[in-house]
DRENGUDREN-701885 format. One record per residue (C-alpha): residue number from 1; residue in one letter; chain; x, y, z. Coordinates in nm, 2 decimals, always signed. Example, Ala and Ser with C-alpha at 12.3 -4.5 7.8 and 13.67 -1.06 7.14 Angstrom:
BEGIN
ATOM / num / residu / chaine / east / north / up
ATOM / 1 / A / A / +1.23 / -0.45 / +0.78
ATOM / 2 / S / A / +1.37 / -0.11 / +0.71
This chain:
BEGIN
ATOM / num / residu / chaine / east / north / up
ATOM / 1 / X / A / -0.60 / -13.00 / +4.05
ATOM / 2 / X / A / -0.76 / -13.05 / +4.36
ATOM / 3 / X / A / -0.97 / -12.87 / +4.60
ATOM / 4 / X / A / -1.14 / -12.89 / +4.96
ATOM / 5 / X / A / -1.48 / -12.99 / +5.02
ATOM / 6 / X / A / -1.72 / -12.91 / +5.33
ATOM / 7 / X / A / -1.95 / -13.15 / +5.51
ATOM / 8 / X / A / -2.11 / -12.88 / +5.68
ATOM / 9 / X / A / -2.25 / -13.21 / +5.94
ATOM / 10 / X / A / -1.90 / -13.22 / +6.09
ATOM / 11 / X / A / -1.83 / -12.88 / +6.15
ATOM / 12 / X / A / -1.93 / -12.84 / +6.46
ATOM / 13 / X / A / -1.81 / -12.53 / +6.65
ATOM / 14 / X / A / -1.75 / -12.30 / +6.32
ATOM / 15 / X / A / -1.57 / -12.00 / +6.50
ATOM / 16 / X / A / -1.29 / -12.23 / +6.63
ATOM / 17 / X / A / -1.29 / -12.36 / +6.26
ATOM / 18 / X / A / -1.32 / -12.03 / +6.13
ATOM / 19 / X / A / -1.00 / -11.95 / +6.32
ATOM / 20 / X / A / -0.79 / -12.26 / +6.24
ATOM / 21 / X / A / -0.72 / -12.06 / +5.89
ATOM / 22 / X / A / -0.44 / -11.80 / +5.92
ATOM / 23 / X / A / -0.53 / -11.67 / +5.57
ATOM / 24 / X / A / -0.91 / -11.56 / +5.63
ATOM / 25 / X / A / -1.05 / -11.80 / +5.36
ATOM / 26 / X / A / -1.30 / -12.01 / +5.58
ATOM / 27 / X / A / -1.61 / -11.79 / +5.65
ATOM / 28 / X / A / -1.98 / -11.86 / +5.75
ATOM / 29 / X / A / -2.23 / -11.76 / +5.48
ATOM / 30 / X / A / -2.58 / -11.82 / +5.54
ATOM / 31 / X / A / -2.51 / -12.03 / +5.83
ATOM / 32 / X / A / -2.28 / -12.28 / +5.59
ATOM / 33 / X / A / -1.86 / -12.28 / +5.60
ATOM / 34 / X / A / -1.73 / -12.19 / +5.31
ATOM / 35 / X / A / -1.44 / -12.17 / +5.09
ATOM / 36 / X / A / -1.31 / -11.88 / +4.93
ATOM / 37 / X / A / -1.05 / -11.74 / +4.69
ATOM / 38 / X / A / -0.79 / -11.62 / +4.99
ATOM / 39 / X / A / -0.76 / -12.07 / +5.00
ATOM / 40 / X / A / -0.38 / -12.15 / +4.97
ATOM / 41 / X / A / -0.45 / -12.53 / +4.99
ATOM / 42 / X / A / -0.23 / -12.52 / +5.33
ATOM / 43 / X / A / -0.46 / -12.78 / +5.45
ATOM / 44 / X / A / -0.44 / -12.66 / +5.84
ATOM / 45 / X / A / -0.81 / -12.68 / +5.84
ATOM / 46 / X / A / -0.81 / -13.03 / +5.77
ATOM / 47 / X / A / -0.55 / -13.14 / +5.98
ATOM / 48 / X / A / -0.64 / -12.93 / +6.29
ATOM / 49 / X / A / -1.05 / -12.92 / +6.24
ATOM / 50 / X / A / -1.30 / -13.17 / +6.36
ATOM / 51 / X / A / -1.20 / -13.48 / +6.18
ATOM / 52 / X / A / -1.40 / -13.53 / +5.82
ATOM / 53 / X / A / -1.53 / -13.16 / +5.82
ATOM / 54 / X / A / -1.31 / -13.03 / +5.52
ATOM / 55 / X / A / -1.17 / -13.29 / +5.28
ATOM / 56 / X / A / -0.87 / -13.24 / +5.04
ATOM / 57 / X / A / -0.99 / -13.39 / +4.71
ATOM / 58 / X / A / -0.76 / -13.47 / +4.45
ATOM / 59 / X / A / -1.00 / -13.41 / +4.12
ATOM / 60 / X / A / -0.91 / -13.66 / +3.89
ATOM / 61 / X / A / -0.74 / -13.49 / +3.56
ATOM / 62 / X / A / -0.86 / -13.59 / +3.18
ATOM / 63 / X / A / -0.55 / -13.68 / +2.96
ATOM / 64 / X / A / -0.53 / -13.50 / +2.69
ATOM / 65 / X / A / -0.45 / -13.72 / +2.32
ATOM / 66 / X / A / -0.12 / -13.50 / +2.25
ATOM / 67 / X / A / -0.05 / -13.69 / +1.94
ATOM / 68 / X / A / -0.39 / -13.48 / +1.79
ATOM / 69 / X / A / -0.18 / -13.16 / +1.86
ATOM / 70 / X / A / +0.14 / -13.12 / +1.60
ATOM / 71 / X / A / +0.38 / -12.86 / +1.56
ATOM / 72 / X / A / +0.52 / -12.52 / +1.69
ATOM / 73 / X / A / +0.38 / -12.20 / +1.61
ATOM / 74 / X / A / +0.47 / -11.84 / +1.56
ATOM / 75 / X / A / +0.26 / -11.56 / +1.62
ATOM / 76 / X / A / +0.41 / -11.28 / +1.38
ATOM / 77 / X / A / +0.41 / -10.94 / +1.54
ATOM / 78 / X / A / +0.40 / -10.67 / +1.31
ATOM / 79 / X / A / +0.33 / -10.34 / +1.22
ATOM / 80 / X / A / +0.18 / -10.26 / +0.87
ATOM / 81 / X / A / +0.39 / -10.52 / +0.76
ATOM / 82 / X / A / +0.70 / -10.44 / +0.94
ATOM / 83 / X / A / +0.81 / -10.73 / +1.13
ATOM / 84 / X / A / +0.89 / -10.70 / +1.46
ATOM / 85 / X / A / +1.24 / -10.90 / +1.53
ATOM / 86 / X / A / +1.15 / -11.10 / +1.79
ATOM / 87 / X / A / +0.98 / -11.31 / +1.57
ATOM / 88 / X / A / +1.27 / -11.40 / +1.46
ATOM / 89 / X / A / +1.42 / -11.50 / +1.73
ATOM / 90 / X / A / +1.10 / -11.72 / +1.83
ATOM / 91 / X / A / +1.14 / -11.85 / +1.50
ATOM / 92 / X / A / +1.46 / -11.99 / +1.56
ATOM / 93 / X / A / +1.37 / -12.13 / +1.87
ATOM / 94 / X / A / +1.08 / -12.33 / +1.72
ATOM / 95 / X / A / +1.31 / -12.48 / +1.46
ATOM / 96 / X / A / +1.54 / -12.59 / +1.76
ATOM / 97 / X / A / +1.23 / -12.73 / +2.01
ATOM / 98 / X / A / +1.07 / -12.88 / +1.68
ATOM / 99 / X / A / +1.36 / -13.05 / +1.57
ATOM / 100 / X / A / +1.38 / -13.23 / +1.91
ATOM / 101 / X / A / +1.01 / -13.42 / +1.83
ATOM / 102 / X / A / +1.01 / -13.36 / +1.50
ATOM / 103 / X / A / +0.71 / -13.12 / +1.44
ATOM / 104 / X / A / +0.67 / -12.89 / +1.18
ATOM / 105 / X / A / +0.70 / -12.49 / +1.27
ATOM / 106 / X / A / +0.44 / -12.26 / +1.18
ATOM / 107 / X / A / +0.44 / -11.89 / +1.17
ATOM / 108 / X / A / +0.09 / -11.71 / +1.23
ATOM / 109 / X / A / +0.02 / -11.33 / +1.07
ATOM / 110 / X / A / -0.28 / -11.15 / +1.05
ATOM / 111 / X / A / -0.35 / -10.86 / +0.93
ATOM / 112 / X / A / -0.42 / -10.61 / +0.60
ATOM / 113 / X / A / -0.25 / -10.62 / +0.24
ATOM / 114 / X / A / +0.06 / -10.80 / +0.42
ATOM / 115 / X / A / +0.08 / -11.09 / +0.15
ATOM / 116 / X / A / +0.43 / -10.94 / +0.02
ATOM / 117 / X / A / +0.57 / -10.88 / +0.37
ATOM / 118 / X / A / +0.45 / -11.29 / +0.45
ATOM / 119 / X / A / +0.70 / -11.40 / +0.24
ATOM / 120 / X / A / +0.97 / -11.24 / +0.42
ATOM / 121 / X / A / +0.93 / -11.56 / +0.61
ATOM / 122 / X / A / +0.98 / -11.82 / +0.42
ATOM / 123 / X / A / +1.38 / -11.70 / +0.42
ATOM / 124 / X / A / +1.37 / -11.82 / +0.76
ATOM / 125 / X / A / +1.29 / -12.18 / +0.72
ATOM / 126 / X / A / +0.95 / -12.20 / +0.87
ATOM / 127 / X / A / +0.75 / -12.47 / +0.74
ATOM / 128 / X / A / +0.41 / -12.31 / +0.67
ATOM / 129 / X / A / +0.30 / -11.97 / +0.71
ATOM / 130 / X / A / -0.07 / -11.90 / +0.78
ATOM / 131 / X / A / -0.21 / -11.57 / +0.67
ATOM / 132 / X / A / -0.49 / -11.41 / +0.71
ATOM / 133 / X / A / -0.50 / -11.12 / +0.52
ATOM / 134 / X / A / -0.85 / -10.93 / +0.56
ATOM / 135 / X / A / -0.93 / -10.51 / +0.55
ATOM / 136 / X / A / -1.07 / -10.55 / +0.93
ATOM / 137 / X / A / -0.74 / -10.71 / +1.03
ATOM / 138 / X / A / -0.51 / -10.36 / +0.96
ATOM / 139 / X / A / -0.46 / -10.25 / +1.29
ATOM / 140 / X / A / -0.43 / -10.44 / +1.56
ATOM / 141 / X / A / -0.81 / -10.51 / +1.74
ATOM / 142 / X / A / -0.87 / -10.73 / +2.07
ATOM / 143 / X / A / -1.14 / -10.91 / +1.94
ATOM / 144 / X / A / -1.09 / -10.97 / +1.59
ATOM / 145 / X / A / -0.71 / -11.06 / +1.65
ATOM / 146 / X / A / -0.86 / -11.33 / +1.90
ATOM / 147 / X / A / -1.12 / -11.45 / +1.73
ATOM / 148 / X / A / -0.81 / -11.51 / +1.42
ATOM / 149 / X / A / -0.59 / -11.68 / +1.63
ATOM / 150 / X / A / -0.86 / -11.90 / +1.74
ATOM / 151 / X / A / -0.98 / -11.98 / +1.43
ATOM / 152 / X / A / -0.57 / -12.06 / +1.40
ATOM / 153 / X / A / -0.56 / -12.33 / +1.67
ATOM / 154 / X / A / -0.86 / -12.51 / +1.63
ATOM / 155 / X / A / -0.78 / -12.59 / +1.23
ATOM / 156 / X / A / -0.40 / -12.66 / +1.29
ATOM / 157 / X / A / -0.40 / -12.75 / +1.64
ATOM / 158 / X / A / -0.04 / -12.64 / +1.74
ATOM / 159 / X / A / +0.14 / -12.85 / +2.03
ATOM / 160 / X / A / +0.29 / -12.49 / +2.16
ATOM / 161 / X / A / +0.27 / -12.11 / +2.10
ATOM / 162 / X / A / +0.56 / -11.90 / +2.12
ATOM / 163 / X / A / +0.48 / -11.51 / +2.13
ATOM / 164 / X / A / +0.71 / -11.18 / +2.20
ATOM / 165 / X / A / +0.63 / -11.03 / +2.50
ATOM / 166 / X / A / +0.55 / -10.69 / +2.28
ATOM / 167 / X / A / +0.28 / -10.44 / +2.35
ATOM / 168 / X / A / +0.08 / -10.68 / +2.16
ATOM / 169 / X / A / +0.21 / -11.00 / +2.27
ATOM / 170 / X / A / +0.12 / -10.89 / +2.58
ATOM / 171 / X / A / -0.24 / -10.83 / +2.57
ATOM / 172 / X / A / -0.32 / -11.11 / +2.32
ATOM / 173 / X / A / -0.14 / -11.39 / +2.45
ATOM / 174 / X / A / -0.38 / -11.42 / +2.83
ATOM / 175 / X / A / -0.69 / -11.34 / +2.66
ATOM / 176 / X / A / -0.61 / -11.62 / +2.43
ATOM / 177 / X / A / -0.48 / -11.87 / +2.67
ATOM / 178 / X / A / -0.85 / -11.79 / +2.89
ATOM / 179 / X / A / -1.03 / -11.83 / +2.55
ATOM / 180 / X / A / -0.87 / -12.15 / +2.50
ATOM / 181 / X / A / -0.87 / -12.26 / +2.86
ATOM / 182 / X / A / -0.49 / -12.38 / +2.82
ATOM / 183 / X / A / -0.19 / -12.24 / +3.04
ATOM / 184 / X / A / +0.03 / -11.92 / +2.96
ATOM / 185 / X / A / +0.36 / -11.86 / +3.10
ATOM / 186 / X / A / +0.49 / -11.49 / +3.06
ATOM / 187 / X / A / +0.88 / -11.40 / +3.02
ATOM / 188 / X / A / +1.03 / -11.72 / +3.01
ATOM / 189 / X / A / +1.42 / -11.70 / +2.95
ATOM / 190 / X / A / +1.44 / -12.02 / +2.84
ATOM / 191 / X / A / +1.26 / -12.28 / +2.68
ATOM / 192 / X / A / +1.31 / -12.65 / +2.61
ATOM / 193 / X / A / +1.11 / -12.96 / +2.50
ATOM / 194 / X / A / +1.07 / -13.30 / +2.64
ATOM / 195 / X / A / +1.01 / -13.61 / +2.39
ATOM / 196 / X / A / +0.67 / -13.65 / +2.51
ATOM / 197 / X / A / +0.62 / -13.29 / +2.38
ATOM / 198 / X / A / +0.53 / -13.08 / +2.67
ATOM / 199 / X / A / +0.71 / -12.71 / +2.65
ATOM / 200 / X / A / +0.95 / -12.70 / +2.95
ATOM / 201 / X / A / +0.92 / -12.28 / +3.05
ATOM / 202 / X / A / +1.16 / -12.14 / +3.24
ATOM / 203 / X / A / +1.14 / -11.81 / +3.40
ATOM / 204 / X / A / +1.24 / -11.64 / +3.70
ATOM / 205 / X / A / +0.99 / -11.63 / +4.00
ATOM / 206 / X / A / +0.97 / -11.51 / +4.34
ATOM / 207 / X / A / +1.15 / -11.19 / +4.30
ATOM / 208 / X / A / +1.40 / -11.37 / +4.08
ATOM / 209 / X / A / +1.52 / -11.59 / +4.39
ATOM / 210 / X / A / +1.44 / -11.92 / +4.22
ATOM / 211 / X / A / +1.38 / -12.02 / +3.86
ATOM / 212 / X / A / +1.05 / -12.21 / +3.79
ATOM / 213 / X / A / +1.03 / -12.45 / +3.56
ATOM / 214 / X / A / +0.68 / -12.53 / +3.40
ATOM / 215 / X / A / +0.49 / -12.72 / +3.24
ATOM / 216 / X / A / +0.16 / -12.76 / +3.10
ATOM / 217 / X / A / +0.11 / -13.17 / +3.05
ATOM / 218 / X / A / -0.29 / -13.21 / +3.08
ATOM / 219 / X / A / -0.36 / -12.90 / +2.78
ATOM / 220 / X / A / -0.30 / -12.78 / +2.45
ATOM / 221 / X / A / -0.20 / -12.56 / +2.31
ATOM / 222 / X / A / +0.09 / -12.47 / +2.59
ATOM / 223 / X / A / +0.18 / -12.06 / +2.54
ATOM / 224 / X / A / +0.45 / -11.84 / +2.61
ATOM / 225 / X / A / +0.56 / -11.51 / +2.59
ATOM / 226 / X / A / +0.93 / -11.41 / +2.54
ATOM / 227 / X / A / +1.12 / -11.08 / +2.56
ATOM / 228 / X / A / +1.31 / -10.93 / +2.25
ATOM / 229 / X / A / +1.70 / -11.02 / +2.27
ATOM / 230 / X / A / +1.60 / -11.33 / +2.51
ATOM / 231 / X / A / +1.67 / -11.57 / +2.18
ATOM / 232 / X / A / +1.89 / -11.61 / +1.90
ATOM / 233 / X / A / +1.74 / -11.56 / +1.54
ATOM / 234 / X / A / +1.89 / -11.75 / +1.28
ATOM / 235 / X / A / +2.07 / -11.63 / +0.97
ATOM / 236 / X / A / +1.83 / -11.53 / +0.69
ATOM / 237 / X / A / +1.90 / -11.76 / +0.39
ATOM / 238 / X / A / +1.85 / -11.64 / +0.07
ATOM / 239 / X / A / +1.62 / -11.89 / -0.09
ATOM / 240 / X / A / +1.30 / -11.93 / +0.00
ATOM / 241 / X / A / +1.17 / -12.26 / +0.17
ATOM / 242 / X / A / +0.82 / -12.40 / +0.30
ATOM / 243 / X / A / +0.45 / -12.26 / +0.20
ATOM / 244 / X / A / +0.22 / -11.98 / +0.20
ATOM / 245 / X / A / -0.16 / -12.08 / +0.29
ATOM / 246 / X / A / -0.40 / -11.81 / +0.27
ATOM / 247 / X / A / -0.66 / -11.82 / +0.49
ATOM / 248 / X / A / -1.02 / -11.67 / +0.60
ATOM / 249 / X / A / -1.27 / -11.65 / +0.84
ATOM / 250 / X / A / -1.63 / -11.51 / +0.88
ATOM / 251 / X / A / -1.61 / -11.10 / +0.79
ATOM / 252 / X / A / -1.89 / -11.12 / +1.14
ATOM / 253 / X / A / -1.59 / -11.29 / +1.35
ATOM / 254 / X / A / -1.37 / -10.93 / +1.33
ATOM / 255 / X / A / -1.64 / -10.73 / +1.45
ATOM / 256 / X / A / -1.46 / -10.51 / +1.74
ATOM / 257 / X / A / -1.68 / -10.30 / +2.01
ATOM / 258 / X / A / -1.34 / -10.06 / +1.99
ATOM / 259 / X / A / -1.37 / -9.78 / +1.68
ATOM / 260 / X / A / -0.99 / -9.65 / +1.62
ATOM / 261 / X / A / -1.08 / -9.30 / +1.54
ATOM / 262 / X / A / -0.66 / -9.15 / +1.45
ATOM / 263 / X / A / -0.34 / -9.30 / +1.45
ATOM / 264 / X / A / -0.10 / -9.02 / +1.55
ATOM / 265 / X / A / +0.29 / -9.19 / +1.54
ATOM / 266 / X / A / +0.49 / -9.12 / +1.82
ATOM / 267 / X / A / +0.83 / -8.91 / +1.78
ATOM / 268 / X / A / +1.11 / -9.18 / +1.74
ATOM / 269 / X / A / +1.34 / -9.24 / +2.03
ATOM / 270 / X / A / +1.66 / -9.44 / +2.11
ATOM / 271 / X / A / +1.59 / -9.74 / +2.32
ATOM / 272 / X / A / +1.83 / -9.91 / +2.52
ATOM / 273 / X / A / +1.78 / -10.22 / +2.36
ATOM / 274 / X / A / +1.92 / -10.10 / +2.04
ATOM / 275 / X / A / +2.21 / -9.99 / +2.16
ATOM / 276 / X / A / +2.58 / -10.17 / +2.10
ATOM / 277 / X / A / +2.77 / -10.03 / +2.38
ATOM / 278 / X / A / +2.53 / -10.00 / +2.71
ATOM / 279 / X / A / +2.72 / -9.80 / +3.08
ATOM / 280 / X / A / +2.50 / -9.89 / +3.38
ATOM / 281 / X / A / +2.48 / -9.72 / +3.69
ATOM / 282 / X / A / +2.36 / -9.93 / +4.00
ATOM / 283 / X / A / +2.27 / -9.92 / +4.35
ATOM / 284 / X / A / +2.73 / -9.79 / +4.42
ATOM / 285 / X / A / +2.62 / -9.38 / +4.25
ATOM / 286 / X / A / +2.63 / -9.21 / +4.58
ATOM / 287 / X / A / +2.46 / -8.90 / +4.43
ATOM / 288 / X / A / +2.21 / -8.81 / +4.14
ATOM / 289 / X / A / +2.52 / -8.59 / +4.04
ATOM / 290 / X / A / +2.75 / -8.84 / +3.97
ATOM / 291 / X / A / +2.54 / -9.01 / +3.67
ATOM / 292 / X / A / +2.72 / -8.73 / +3.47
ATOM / 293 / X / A / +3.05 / -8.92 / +3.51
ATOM / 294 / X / A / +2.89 / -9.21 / +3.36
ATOM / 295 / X / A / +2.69 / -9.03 / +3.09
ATOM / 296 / X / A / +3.07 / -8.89 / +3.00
ATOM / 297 / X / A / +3.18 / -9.27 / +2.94
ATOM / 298 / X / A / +2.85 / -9.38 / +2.75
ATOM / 299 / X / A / +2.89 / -9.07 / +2.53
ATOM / 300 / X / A / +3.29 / -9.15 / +2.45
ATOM / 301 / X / A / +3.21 / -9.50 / +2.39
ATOM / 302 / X / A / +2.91 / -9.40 / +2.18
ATOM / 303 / X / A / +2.66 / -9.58 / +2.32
ATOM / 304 / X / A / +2.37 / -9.50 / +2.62
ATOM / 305 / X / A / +2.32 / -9.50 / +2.98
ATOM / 306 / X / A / +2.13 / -9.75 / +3.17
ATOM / 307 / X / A / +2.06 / -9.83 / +3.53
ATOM / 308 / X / A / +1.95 / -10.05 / +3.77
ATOM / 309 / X / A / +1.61 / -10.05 / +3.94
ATOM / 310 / X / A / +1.72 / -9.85 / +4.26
ATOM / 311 / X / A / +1.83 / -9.62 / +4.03
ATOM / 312 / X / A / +1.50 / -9.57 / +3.87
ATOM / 313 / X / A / +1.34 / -9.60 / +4.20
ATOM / 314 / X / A / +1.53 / -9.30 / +4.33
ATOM / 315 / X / A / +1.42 / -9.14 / +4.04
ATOM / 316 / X / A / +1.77 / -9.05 / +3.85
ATOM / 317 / X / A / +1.73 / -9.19 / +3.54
ATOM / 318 / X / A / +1.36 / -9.28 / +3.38
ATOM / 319 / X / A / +1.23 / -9.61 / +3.35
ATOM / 320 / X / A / +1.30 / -9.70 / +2.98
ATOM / 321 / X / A / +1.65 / -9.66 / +3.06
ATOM / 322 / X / A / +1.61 / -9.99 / +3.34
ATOM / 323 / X / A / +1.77 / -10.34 / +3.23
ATOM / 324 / X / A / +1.65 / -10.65 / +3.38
ATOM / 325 / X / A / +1.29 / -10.86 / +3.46
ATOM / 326 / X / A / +1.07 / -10.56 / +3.55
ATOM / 327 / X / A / +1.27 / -10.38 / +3.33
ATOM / 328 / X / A / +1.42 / -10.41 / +2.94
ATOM / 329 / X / A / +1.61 / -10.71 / +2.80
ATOM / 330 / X / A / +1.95 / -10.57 / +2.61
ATOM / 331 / X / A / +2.19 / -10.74 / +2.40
ATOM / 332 / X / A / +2.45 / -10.53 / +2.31
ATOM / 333 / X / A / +2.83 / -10.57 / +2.21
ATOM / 334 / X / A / +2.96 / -10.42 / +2.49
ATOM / 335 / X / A / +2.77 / -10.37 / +2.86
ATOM / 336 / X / A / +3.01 / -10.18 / +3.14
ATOM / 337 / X / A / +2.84 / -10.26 / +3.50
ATOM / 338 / X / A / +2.93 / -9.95 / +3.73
ATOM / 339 / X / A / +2.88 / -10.06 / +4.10
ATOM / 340 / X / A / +2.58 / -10.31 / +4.00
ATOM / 341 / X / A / +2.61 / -10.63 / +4.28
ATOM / 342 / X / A / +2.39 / -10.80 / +3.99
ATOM / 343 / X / A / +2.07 / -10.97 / +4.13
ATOM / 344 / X / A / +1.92 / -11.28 / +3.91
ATOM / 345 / X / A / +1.62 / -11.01 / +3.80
ATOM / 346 / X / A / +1.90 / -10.77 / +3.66
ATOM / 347 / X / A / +2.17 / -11.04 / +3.46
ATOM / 348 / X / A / +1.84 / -11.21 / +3.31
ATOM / 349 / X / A / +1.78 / -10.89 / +3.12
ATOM / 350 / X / A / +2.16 / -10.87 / +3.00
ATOM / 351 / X / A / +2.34 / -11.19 / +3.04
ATOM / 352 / X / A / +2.37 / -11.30 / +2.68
ATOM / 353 / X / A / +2.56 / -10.95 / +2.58
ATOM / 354 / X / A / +2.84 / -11.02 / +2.39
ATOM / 355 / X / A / +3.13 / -10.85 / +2.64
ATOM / 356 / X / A / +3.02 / -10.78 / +2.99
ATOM / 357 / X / A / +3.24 / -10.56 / +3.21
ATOM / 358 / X / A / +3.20 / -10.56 / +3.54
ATOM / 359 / X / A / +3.34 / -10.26 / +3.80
ATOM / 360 / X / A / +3.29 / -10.34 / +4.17
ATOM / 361 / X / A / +3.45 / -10.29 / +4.52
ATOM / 362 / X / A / +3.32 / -10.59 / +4.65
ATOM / 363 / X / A / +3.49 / -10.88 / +4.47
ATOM / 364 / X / A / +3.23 / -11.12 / +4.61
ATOM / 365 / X / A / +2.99 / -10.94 / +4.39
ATOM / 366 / X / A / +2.71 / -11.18 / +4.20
ATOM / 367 / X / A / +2.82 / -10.97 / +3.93
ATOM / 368 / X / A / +3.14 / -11.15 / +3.87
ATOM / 369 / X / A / +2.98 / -11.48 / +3.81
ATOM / 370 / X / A / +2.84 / -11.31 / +3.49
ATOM / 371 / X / A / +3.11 / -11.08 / +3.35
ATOM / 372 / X / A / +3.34 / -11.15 / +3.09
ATOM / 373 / X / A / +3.58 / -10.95 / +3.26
ATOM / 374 / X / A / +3.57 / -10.80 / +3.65
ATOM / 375 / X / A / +3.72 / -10.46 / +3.76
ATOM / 376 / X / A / +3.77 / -10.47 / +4.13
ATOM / 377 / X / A / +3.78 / -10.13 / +4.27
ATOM / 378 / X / A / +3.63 / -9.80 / +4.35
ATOM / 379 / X / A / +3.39 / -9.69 / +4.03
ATOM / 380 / X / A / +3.51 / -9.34 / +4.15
ATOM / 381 / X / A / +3.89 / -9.39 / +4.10
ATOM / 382 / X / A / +3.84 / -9.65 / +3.81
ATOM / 383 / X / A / +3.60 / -9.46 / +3.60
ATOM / 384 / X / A / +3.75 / -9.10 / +3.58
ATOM / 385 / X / A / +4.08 / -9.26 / +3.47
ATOM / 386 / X / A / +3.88 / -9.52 / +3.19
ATOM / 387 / X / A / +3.73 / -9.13 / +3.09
ATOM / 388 / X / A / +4.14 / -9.01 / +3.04
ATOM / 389 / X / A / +4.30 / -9.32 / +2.92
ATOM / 390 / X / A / +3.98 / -9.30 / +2.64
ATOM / 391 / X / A / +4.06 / -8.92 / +2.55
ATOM / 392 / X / A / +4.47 / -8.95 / +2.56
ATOM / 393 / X / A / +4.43 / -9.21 / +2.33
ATOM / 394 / X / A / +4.16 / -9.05 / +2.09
ATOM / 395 / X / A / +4.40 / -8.75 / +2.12
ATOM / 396 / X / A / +4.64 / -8.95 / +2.00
């Protein structure tokens, strides 16, 4: 880390100095020049003030003894003891980052009366699973969930955290990265491990134009969040393999400033990412009208329509129905791209789909890079006659 430092004795004119900083984070408090949080360590001010008035200070960082910190961890996201997949999948990515350092992988679940469901687990090949199994743990709580996982790290002291970037993932993972003081990288699409066991996170940044790999080499625990269908989960076996540990903490630890007054379930839908055969209208649908045609496809094929986020932008199809970054991540047998050029945010969300069709007028198309097999035409010619060939031949 580093920062910049003041000697307010060689400031000198501080309006000229004031002005040197084109992001309005040199200001005069009090009659001293300050630093504040608009800084984007540019360093103009220190090469074009008065010489000496603002250092850049490198801070010098403490290493961290990683050989203290051992193994790869699971957080288990559940509901009343129905197991989210996406465990899974993390699951089987810790066994393949573990085996590169050879570190044990550890699965994490909290909650109430969940000691049948924990074993469910152990057919997974997970080395330990920690449970903590209390009456205040039954629904998921903040505070209490945090104050768990803490408890978690500070006896087992995990090299690395891998969560799913659920409802839940998503609200526990930063507040316990800030409780822990460590780094948090949300959405990675891939992860790795270096022999000197730092998680390499890989995700894609700056409006998906680059992919930034990072790492976390002066803390521990490193944490990271991953979307469902992102990973591959490994085959359940059916023997069992690795421990149970039950553990506790302090019934004054769970206490929770939130009172859950009603549970009322929400009416089941269909979600894109559950679906096997996925038609996806992008920014080539002239007309709000013309997502009928590929509704028409998605129905024959059995599956469900998706789109692209100028689509939802536009306000054709809602925003559940979106694949990519700022959207959902699919994985389904069979994904049919209807006029999609197929930007880095949108293939992220779909590339590991088993068969990707691609249909596009412009055979320079990103798109193409991706697909299994490329269509290169008019959507409007191609997909009315895909609609015939489908009913001739059912009629058949």
């Amino acid at each position: 880390m580093a920062k910049l430092v003041v000697n307010q004795g060689l400031v000198g004119n501080k309006e000229e100095l004031i002005s040197i900083c084109p992001f309005g984070a040199i200001e005069d408090k009090n009659g001293e020049i300050q630093i504040n949080s608009a800084c984007k360590m540019c360093k103009l001010c220190v090469k074009k003030g008065p010489k000496g008035a603002i250092e850049y200070v490198e801070e010098e960082q403490v290493a961290i003894d990683k050989s203290q910190w051992k193994g790869i961890a699971v957080y288990v996201d559940h509901i009343d003891g129905a197991i989210h997949p996406v465990t899974y999948e993390l699951i089987g990515k810790a066994k393949e980052l573990a085996a590169k350092i050879g570190h044990p992988v550890y699965a994490l679940m909290m909650g109430s009366n969940i000691s049948d469901q924990s074993r469910e687990l152990l057919h997974y090949d997970v080395d330990t699973v920690y449970v903590y199994n209390q009456e205040q743990l039954d629904r998921f709580k903040m505070e209490p969930y945090t104050a768990v996982f803490e408890d978690f790290v500070n006896n087992i002291k995990p090299t690395a955290i891998l969560m799913g970037a659920t409802p839940v993932g998503r609200q526990l993972a930063p507040r316990l990265s800030a409780r822990l003081k460590t780094g948090l990288t949300a959405d990675c699409t891939i992860l790795d491990m270096n022999e000197n066991t730092d998680l390499v996170q890989i995700r894609p940044a700056f409006g998906g134009n680059i992919m930034a790999q990072i790492l976390t080499p002066n803390h521990r625990p490193q944490m990271a969040t991953v979307r469902y269908k992102v990973m591959d989960a490994p085959k359940r076996q059916a023997e069992e393999s690795g421990e149970i540990i039950e553990c506790k903490i302090p019934s004054d630890k769970l206490d929770s400033k939130v009172e859950v007054l009603d549970i009322i379930p929400k009416v089941k839908e269909q979600f894109i990412e559950a679906a096997e055969v996925l038609v996806v209208a992008g920014r080539g649908i002239k007309k709000e009208e013309d997502i009928q045609m590929l509704q028409e496809l998605a129905d024959l094929l059995g599956g469900q329509l998706a789109c692209t986020r100028p689509v939802m932008e536009a306000g054709w199809l809602e925003a559940k129905r979106q694949v990519g970054l700022s959207g959902r991540t699919v994985r389904p047998k069979l994904i049919i791209t209807c006029g999609v050029s197929g930007s880095v945010q949108f293939t992220a969300g779909m590339n590991n789909s088993d068969q990707i069709i691609a249909i596009n007028k412009d055979e320079n198309a990103p798109i193409f890079k991706t697909a299994h097999y490329g269509l290169v035409g008019d959507l409007y010619e191609i997909i009315p006659n895909l609609i015939n060939q489908i009913k001739v031949n059912r009629g058949a």
